[in-house]
C-alpha positions as CSV (number, residue, x, y, z in Angstrom):
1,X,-2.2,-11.8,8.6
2,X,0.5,-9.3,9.4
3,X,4.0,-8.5,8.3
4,X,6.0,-11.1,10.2
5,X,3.4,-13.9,9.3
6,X,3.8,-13.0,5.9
7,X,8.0,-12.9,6.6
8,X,7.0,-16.7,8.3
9,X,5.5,-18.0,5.3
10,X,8.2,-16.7,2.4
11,X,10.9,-17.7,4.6
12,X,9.4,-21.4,5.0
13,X,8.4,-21.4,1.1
14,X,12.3,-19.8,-0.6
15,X,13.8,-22.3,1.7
16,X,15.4,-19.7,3.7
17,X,16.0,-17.6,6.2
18,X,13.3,-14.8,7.9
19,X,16.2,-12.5,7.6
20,X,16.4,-12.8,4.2
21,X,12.4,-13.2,3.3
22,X,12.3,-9.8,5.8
23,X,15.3,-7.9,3.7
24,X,13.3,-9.1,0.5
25,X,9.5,-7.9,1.6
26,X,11.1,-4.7,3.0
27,X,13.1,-3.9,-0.3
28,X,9.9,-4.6,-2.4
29,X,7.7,-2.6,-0.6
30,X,10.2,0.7,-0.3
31,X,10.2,0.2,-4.1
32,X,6.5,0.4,-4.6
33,X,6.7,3.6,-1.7
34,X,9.6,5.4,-3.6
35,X,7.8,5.1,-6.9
36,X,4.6,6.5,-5.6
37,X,6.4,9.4,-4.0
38,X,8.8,10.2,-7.5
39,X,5.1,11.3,-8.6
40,X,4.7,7.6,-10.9
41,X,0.9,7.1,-11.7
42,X,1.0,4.0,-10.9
43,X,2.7,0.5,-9.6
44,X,1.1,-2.4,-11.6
45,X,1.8,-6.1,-10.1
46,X,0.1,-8.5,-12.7
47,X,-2.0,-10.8,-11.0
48,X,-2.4,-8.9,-8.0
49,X,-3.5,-5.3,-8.2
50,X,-2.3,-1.7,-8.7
51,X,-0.9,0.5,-6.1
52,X,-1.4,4.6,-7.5
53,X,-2.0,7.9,-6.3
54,X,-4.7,10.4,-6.5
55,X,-4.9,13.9,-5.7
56,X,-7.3,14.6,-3.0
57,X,-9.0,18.1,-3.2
58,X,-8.6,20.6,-0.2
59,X,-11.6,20.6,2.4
60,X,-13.0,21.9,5.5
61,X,-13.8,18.6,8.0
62,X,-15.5,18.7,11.5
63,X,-13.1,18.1,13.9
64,X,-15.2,14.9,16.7
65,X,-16.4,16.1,19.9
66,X,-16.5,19.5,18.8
67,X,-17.9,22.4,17.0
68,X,-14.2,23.1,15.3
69,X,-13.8,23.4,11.4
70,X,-10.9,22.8,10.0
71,X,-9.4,23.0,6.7
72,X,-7.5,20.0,5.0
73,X,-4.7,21.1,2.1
74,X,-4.8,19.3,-1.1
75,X,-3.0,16.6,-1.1
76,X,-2.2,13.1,-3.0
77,X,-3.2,10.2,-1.5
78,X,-2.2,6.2,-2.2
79,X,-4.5,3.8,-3.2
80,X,-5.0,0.2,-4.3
81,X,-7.0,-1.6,-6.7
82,X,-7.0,-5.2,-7.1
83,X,-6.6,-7.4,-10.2
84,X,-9.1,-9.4,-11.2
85,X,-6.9,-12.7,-10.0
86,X,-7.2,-11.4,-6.9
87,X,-10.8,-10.8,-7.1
88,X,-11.5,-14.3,-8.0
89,X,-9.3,-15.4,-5.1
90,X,-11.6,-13.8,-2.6
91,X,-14.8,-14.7,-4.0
């Protein structure tokens, strides 16, 4: 499923428009993005998962197709861990 079947589906459920479902999904997720990069630990959604951020130590990675080294900064990195509602969902 991508972003505008997901856009489909709210629209069809809220009894409204895809305009509105779209402004919705997009204000939601540029909350959860804005929160991350303000340096919060983490985004809890109960029921669903957590979005957070980790710091990812600097390293040297091969570059494919060639001998080249290269060095990657430290930097922090999002990730997600779903809850255990989802979990059951998926089994």
């Amino acid at each position: 499923m991508i972003k505008s079947q997901i856009i489909e589906e709210v629209a069809k459920k809220a009894n409204t428009t895809k305009k509105n479902a779209r402004e919705v999904i997009d204000l939601f997720l540029d909350e959860v993005k804005k929160s991350l990069a303000r340096g919060e630990s983490k985004v809890v959604i109960s029921g669903f998962g957590t979005f957070r951020t980790t710091m990812v130590k600097e390293k040297k990675v091969a570059v494919p197709g060639s001998d080249e080294v290269v060095k990657v900064k430290a930097h922090r990195a999002a990730r997600f861990s779903p809850g255990k509602a989802l979990k059951r969902a998926v089994r």
